[in-house]
C-alpha positions as CSV (number, residue, x, y, z in Angstrom):
1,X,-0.4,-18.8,24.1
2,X,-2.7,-21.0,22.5
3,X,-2.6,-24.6,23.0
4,X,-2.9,-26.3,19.7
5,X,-3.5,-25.5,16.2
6,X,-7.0,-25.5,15.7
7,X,-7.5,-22.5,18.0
8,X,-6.2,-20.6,15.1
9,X,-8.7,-22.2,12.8
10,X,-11.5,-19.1,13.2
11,X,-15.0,-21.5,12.5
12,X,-16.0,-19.1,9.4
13,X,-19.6,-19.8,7.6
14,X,-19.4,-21.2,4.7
15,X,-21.9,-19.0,3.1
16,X,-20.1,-15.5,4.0
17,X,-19.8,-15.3,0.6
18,X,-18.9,-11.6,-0.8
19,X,-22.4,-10.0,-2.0
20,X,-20.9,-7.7,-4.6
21,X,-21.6,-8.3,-8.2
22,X,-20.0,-7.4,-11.3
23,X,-21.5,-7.1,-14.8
24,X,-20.2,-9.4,-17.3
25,X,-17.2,-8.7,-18.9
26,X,-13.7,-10.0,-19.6
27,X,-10.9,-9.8,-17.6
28,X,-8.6,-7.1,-19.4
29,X,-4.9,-7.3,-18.9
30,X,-4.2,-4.5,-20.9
31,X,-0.5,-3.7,-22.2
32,X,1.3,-0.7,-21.4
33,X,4.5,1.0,-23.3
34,X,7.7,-0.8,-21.6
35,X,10.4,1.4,-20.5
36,X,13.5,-1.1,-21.2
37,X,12.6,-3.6,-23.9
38,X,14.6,-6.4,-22.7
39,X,14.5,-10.2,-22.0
40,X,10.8,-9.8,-22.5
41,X,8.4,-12.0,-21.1
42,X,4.3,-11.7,-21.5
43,X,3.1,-7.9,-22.5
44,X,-0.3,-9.1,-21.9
45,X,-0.3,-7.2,-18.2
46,X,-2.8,-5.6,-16.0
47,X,-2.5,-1.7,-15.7
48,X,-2.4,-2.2,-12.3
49,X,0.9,-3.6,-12.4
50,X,3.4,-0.5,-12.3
51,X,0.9,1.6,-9.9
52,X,2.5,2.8,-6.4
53,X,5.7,4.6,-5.5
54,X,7.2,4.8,-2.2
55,X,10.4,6.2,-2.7
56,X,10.6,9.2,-0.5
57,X,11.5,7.1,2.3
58,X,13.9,5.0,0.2
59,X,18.1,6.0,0.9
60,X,19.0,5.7,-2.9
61,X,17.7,6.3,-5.7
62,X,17.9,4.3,-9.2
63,X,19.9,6.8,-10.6
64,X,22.6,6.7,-7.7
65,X,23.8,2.9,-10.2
66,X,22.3,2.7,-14.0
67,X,23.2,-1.1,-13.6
68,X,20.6,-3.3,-13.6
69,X,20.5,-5.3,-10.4
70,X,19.4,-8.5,-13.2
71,X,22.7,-7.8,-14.3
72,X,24.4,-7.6,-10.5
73,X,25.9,-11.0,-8.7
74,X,24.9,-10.4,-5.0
75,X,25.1,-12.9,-2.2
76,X,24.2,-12.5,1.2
77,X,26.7,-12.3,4.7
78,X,25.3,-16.3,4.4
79,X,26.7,-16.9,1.1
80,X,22.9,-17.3,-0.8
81,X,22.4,-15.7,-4.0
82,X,18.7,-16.3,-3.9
83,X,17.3,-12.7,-4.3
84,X,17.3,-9.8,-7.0
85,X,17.6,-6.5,-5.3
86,X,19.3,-2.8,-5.5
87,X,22.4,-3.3,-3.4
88,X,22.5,-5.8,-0.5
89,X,24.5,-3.5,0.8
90,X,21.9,-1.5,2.3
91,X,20.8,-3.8,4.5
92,X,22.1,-2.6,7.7
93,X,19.9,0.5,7.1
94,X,16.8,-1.0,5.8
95,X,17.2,-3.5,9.1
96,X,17.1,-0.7,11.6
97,X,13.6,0.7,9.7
98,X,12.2,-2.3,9.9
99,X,12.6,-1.8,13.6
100,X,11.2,1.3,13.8
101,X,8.3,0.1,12.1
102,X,7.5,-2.7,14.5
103,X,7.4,-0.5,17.5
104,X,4.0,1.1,15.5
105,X,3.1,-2.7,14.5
106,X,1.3,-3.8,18.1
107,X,-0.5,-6.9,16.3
108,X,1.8,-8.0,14.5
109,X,4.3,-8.5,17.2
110,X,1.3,-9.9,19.5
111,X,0.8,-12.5,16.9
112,X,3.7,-13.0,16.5
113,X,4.7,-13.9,20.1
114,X,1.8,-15.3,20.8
115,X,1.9,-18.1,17.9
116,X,5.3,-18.8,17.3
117,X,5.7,-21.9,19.7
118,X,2.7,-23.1,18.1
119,X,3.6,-22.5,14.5
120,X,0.5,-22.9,12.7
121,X,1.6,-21.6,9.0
122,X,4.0,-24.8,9.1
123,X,4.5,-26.1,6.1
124,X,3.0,-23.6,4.3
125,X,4.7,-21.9,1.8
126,X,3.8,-18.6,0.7
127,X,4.7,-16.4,-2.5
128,X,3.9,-13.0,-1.7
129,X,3.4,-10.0,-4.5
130,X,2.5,-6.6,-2.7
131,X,4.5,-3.4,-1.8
132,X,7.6,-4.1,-0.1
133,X,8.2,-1.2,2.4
134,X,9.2,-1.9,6.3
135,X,5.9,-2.9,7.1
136,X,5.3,-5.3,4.6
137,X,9.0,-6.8,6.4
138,X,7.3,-6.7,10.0
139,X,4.5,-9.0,8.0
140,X,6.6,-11.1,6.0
141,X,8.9,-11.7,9.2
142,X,5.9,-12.6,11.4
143,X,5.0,-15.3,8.8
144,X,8.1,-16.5,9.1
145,X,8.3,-16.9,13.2
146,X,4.7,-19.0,12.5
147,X,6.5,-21.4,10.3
148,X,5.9,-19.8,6.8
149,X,8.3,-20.0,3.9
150,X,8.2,-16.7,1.9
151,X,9.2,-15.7,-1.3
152,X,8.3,-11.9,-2.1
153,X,8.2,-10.2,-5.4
154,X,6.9,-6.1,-5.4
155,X,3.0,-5.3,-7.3
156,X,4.7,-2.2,-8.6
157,X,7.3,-0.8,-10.1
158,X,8.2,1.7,-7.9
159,X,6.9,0.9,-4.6
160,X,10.0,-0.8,-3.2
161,X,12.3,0.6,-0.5
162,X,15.3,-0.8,-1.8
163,X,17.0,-0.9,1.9
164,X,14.3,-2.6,2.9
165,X,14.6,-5.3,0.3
166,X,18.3,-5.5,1.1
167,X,17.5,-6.0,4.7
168,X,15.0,-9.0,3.4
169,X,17.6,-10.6,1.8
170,X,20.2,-10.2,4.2
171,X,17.8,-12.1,6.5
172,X,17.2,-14.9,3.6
173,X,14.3,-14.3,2.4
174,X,14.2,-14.6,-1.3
175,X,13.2,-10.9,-2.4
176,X,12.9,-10.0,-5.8
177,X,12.3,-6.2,-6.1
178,X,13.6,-2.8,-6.8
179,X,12.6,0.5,-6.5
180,X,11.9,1.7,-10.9
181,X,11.3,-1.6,-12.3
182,X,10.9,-2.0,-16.1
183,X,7.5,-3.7,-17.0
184,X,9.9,-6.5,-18.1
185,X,11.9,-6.8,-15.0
186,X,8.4,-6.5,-12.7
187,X,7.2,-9.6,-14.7
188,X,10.8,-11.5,-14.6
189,X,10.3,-10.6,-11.1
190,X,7.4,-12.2,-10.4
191,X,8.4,-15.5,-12.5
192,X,12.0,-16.0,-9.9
193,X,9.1,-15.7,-7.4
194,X,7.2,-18.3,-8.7
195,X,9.1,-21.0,-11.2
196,X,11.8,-22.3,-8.7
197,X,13.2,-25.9,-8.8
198,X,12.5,-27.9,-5.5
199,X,10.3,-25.3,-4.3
200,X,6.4,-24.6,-5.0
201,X,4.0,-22.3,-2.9
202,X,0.8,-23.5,-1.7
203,X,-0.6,-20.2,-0.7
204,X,-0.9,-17.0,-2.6
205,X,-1.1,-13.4,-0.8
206,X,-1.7,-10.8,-3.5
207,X,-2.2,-7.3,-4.0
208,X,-3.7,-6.2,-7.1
209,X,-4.6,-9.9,-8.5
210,X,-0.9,-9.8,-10.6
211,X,1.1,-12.6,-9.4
212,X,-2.5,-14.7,-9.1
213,X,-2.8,-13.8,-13.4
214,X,0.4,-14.7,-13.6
215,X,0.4,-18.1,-12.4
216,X,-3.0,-19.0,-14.1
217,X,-1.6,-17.9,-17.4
218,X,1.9,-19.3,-17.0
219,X,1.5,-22.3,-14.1
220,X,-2.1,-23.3,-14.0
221,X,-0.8,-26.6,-12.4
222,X,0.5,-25.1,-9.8
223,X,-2.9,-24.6,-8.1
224,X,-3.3,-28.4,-7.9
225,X,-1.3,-27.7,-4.9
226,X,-2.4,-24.0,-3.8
227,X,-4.9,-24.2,-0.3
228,X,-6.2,-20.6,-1.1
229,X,-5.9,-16.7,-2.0
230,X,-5.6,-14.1,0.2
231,X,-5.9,-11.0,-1.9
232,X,-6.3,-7.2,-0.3
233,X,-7.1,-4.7,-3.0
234,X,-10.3,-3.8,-4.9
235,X,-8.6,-4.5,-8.1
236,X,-7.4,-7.9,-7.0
237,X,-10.5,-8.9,-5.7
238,X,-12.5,-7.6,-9.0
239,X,-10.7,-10.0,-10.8
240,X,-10.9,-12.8,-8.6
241,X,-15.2,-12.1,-8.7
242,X,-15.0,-12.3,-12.5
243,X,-13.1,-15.5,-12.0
244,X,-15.2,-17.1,-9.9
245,X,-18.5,-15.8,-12.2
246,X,-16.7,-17.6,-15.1
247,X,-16.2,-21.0,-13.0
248,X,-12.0,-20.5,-14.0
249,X,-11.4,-19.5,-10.1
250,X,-10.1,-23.3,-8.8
251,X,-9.2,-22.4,-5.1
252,X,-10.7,-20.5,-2.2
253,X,-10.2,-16.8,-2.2
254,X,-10.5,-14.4,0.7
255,X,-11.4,-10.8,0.5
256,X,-9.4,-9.2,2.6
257,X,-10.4,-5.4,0.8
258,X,-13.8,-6.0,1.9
259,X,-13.2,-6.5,5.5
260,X,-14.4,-4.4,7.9
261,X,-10.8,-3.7,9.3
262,X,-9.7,-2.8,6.1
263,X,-12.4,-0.6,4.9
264,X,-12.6,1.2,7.7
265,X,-9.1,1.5,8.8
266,X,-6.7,1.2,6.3
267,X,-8.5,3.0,3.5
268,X,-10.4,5.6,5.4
269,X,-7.9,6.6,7.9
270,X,-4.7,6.0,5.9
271,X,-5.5,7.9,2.9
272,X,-7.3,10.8,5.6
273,X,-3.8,11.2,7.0
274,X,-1.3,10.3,3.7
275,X,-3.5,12.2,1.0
276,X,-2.1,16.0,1.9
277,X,1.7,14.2,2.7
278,X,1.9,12.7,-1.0
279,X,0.9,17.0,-2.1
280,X,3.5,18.5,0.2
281,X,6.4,16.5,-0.6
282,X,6.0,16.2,-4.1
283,X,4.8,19.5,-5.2
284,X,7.0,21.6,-3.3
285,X,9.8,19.5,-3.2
286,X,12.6,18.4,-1.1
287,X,13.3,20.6,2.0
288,X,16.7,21.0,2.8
289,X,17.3,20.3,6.4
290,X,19.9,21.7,9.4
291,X,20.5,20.8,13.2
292,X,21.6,24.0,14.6
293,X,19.6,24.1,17.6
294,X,18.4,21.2,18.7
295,X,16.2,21.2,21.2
296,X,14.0,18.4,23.5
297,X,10.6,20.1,23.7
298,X,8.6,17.5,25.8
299,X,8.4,14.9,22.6
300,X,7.0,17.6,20.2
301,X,8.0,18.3,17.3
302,X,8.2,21.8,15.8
303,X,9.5,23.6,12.6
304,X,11.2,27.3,13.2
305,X,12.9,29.5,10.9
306,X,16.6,30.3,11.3
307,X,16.9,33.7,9.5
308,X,20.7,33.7,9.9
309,X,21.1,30.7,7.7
310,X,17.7,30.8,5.5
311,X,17.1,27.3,6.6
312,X,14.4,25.0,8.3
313,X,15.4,23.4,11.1
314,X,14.0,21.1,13.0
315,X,13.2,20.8,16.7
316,X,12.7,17.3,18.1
317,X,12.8,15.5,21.2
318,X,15.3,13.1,22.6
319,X,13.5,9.8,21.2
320,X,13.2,11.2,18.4
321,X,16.6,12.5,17.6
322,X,18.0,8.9,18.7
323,X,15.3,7.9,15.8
324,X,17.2,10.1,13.4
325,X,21.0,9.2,14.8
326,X,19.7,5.1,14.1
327,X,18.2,5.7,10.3
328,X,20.1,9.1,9.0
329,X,22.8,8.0,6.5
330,X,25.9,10.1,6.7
331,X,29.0,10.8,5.5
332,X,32.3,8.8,7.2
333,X,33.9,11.0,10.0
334,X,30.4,13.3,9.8
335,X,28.9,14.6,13.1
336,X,25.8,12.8,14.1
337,X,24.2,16.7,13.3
338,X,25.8,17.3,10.1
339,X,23.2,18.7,7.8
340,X,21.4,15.7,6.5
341,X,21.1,16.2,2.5
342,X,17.3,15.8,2.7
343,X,13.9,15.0,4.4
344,X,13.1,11.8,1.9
345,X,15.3,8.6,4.6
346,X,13.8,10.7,7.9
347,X,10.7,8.3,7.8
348,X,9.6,9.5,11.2
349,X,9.1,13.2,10.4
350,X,6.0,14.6,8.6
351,X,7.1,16.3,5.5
352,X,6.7,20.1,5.4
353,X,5.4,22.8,2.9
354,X,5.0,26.2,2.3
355,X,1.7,25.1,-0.2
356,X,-1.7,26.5,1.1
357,X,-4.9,24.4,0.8
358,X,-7.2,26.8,2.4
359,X,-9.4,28.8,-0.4
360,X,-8.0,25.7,-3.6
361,X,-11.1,24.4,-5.5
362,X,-10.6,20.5,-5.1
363,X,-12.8,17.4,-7.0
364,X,-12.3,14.5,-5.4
365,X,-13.9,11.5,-8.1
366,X,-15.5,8.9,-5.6
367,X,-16.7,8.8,-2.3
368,X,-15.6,5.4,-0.6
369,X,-13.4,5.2,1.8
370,X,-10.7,6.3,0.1
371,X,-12.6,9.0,-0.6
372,X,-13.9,10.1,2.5
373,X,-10.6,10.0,3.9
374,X,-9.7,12.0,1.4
375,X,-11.9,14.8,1.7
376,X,-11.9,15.1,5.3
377,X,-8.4,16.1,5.3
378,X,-8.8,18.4,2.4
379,X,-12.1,20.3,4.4
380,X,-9.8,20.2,7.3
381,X,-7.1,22.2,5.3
382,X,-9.4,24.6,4.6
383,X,-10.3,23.6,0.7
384,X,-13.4,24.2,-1.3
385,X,-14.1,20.4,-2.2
386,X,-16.6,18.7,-4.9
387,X,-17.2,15.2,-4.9
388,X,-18.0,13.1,-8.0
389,X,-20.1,9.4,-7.4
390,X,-22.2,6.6,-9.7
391,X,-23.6,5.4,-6.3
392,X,-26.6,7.3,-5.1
393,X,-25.9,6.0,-1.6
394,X,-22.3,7.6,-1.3
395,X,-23.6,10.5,-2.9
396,X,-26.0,11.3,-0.4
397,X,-23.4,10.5,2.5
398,X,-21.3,13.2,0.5
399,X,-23.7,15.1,0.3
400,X,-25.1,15.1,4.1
401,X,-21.0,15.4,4.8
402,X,-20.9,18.8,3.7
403,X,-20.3,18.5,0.4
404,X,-21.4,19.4,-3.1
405,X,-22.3,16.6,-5.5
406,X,-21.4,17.2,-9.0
407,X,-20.2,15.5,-12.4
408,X,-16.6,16.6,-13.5
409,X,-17.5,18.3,-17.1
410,X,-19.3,21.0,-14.4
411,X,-16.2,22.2,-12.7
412,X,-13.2,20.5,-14.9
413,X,-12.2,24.6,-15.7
414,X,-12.2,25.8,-11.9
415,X,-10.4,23.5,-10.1
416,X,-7.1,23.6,-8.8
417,X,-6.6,19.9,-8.0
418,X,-8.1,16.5,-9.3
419,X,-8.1,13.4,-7.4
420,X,-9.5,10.4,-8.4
421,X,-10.1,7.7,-6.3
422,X,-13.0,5.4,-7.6
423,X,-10.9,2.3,-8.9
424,X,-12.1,2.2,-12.7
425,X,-10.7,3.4,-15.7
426,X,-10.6,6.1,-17.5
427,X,-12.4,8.9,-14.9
428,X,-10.6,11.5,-16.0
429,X,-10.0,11.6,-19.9
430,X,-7.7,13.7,-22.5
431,X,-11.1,15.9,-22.8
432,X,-11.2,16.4,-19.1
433,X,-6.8,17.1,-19.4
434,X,-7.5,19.7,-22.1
435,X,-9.9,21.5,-20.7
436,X,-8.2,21.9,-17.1
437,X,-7.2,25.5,-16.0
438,X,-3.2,26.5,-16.2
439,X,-0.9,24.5,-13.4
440,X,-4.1,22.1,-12.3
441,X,-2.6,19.5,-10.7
442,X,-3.6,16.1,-11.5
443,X,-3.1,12.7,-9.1
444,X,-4.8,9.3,-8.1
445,X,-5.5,7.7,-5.5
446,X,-6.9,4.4,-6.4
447,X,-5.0,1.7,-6.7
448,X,-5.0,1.1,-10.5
449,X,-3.2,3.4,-12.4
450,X,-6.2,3.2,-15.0
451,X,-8.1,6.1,-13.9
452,X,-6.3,9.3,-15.4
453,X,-5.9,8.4,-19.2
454,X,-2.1,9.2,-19.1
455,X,-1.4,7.2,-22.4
456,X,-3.5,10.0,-24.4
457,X,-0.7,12.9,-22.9
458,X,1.9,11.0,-24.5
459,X,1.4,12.5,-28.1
460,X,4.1,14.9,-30.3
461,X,2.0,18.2,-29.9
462,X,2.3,17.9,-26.0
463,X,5.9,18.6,-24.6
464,X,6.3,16.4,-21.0
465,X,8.6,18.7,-18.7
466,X,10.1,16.2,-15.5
467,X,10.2,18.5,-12.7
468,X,11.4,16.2,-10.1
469,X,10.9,12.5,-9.1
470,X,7.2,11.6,-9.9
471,X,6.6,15.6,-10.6
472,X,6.0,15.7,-14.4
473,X,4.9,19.0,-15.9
474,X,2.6,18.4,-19.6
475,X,2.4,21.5,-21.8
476,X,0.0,22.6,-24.2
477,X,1.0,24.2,-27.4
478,X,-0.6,27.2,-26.1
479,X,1.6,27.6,-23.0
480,X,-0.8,26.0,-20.9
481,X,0.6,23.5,-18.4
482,X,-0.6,20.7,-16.1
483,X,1.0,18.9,-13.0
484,X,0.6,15.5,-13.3
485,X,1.7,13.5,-9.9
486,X,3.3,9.8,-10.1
487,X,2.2,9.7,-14.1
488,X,-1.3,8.5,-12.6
489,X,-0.1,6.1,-10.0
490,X,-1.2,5.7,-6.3
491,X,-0.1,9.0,-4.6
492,X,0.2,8.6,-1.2
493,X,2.9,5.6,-1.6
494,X,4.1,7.0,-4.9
495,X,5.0,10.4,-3.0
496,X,5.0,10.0,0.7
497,X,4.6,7.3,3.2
498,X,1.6,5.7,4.8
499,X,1.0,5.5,8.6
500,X,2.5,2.2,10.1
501,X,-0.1,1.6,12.6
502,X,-2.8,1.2,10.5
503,X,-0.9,-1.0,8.0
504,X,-0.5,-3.0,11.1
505,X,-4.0,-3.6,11.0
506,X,-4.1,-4.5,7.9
507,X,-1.5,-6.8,8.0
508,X,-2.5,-8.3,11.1
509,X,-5.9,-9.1,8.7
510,X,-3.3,-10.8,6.2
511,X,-1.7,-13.1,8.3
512,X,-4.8,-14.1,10.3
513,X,-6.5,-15.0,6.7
514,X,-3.4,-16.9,5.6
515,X,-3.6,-18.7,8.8
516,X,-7.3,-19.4,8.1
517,X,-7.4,-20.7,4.6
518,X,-3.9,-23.0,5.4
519,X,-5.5,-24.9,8.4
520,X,-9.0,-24.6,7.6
521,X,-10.4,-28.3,7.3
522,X,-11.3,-29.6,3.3
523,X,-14.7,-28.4,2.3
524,X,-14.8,-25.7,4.7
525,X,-14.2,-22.8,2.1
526,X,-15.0,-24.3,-1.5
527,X,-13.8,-22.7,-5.2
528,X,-15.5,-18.5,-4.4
529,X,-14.5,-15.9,-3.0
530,X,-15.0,-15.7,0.9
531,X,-15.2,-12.3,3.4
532,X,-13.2,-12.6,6.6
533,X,-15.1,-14.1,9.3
534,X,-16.5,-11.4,11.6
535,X,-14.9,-12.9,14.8
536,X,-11.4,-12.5,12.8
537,X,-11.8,-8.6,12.4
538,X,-12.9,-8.0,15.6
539,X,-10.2,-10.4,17.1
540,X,-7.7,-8.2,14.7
541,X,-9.1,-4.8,16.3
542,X,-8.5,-6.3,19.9
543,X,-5.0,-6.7,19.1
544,X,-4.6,-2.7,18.5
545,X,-6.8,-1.7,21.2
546,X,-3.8,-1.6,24.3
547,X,-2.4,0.8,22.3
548,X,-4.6,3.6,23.5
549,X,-4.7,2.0,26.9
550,X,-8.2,1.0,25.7
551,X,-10.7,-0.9,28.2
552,X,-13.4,-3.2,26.7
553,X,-16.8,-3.3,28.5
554,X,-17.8,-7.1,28.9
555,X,-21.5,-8.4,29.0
556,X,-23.0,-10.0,31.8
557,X,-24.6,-13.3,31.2
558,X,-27.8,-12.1,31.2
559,X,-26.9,-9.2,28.7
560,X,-25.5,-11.5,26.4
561,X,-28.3,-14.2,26.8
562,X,-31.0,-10.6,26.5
563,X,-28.9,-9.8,22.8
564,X,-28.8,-13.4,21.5
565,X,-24.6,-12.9,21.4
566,X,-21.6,-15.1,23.1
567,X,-20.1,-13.0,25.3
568,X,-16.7,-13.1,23.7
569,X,-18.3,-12.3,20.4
570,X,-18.6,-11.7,17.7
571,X,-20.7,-9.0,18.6
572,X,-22.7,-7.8,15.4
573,X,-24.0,-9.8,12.4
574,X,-22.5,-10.3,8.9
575,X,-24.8,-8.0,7.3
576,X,-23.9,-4.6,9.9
577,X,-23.0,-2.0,8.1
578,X,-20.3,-0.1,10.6
């Protein structure tokens, strides 16, 4: 346990300043169609805004009560009415996910145990606007033990696990989210987040540089009293670049997106294991599932066929069925092995498909990390994959990866699948959409729902055919047909789940910048936009490493005095490119 605050204060330079550059241009909040036109607040919104859906894990969906939770008087087991969510009801379950979510949440925990006598986020009180799923809980929970006040609004409309929310509330944090948001109630939202008598924030954690517009547009004052910006996306921290160009960015800012534990982690790995997850549950549908024979097969997992009954069924181990007996909503008087309706609440099971990749002609637009994760799972699966790329250097890594480097116009008419994953705006166009082959399925996987020019498929001559949630087919006059995935949103959380652990990173990377900028000494960070201090990512991948049983080499003193280094780091300079 550390002794005293200032051991959490990481001594960052100054002049790690962020090296990217942006042209000139304005900041675009562009407005978007609104599904409910009620109680409206500003239209003058970022696209970003109603990107991201993780509702397959979610227990209930909006259609299961047409009321408006706005419209709903809810109070807590403690009597506060402090919150806006789908049904407080659903706490119990969303409680016992967050549980199963801190088990795959190693940091976190540490951190938290570690730093909760010491408290060093108190005092500080943060107002929160990213996806809230049960990790984003473990997070907002861990601020919390450290002394944090939270309140929490959603960066999209359908991100939210509604049980989860429930479960926030329950435990009084003042959550303001729900799984199919109008553009009106994301905004209201947002504003019960931030305009609160007796109560203003002092630190801002963002995703997608929202609630930051917000405030600036409708509370500029209120940064008289904010310490800093902790924002994780590359659309967030775009904005906050073109802020600080301008000279209208008046607190310090930390780029979380850019860090190295983020970059590498979180947006390679993630997006390698979630891209295919977000395809097989959306595309094939929901599986029905039965428990006629279950079976502990040394803590695998396996899928078999019962001919009798037609049916997949799954085998699991012990742990794993206790998982399912702890989460599984069922029926009052229902045995614990009652066919459950569905696969979408069974967060710990891989969805399942009969849907080949092997032989389907795939362009993947952009070869970050996002990228790269994506086509590495693809090739695994067997797919032909092009890649698309401004950048001459990712092109050559896509290029000395295996594969072929090509503009979009050149194979638009033989692909099976588009992915686009670049962050811009309008990658793939309505002359790109018309030109597709029959059944092309269409999806993104950047975090701006600006990529795939959806608003030019929403004309009289095409026909929009909703399959199933976030399946939409469009239809040509001729006959011809698309799939478009998540009208254009972020895939993997609009359709599947991500994989806890490495969220854990890169919440771990959260905290620890909140807990930088709050106790970092005046004129330590000024008015820019900072990258994470390199001793704070490696100290974040330390924190994950037990998890593998992993052992550390440590220099001798004369093999750090030979490299120049201290021997508890950090061990590579700002400018090493991992």
């Amino acid at each position: 346990m550390l002794s005293s605050k200032k051991k959490y204060v990481i001594n960052g330079n100054a002049g790690i300043e962020a090296q990217i550059q942006f042209a000139d241009q304005k900041q675009e909040f562009n407005k978007r169609p609104t599904k409910i036109g009620r109680r409206s607040l500003s239209r003058s919104i970022s696209q970003s805004s109603t990107d991201s859906y993780s509702s397959a894990a979610s227990y209930t969906d909006s259609s299961d009560d047409e009321t408006s939770p706005r419209d709903k008087q809810q109070k807590n087991s403690k009597g506060s009415s402090d919150f806006c969510v789908k049904n407080i009801k659903q706490a119990e379950f969303g409680r016992r996910e967050i549980e199963i979510a801190e088990q795959e949440m190693p940091a976190l925990m540490a951190l938290r145990k570690r730093a909760q006598g010491e408290k060093p986020l108190a005092g500080a009180k943060i107002v929160g606007c990213t996806h809230i799923t049960a990790q984003t809980a473990v997070l907002m929970e861990t601020l919390g033990a450290l002394g944090a006040q939270c309140r929490w609004a959603a960066c999209n409309i359908y991100s939210t696990l509604n049980e989860v929310a429930a479960a926030l509330a329950e435990s009084g944090f003042p959550v303001f989210a729900w799984k199919g948001e109008s553009e009106d109630d994301f905004w209201w939202c947002i504003d019960r987040c931030v305009n609160v008598e007796g109560w203003q924030p002092n630190m801002i954690l963002d995703d997608g540089g929202d609630l930051t517009h917000w405030i600036y547009k409708k509370y500029p004052n209120m940064f008289k009293k904010i310490k800093g910006i902790v924002e994780e996306s590359v659309t967030g921290v775009h904005r906050l670049y073109q802020l600080s160009k301008a000279g209208k960015l008046c607190v310090p800012a930390m780029n979380v997106n850019d860090s190295v534990t983020k970059q590498k982690f979180d947006n390679l790995y993630c997006c390698r294991e979630s891209i295919l997850d977000g395809f097989f549950h959306e595309t094939l549908g929901t599986v029905k599932i039965s428990f006629p024979e279950i079976q502990a097969q040394r803590g695998r997992i396996c899928l078999r066929r019962n001919q009798a009954q037609q049916t997949r069924s799954w085998v699991v181990s012990a742990s794993i069925k206790a998982a399912l007996c702890r989460i599984a909503p069922r029926a009052p008087g229902a045995s614990p092995w009652d066919p459950v309706a569905s696969v979408t609440p069974l967060n710990v099971l891989k969805r399942t498909t009969d849907m080949m990749f092997g032989g389907k002609q795939v362009v993947v637009c952009g070869y970050g990390e996002v990228g790269k994760g994506c086509c590495a799972a693809l090739k695994a699966m067997g797919s032909i994959v092009y890649v698309t790329e401004i950048d001459p250097i990712c092109a050559l890594q896509a290029c000395m990866d295996g594969f072929r480097l090509v503009k979009l116009n050149e194979v638009i008419r033989q692909v099976d699948i588009v992915i686009t994953c670049t962050g811009n705006k309008n990658v793939v166009t309505r002359e790109h959409l018309d030109r597709m082959k029959n059944s092309c399925i269409v999806c993104n996987m950047g975090h701006s729902n600006t990529e795939i020019d959806v608003a030019s498929l929403r004309t009289p001559e095409l026909t929009w055919e909703r399959v199933r949630s976030q399946v939409d087919h469009v239809i040509w006059p001729d006959g011809k047909r698309i799939v478009l995935l998540a009208e254009g949103r972020l895939l993997n959380l609009s359709c599947s789940t991500v994989p806890t652990f490495v969220l854990s990173i890169t919440a771990t990377t959260q905290a620890l910048a909140l807990i930088e900028l709050y106790n970092a000494p005046e004129g330590r960070y000024k008015q820019d936009v900072y990258l994470l201090p390199k001793k704070m990512d490696e100290y974040v991948a330390s924190l994950h490493l037990p998890t593998f049983d992993a052992h550390l080499t440590e220099l001798t003193d004369e093999q750090a005095k030979y490299l120049g280094l201290n021997k508890n780091g950090p061990f590579k300079p700002n400018y090493y490119r991992y």
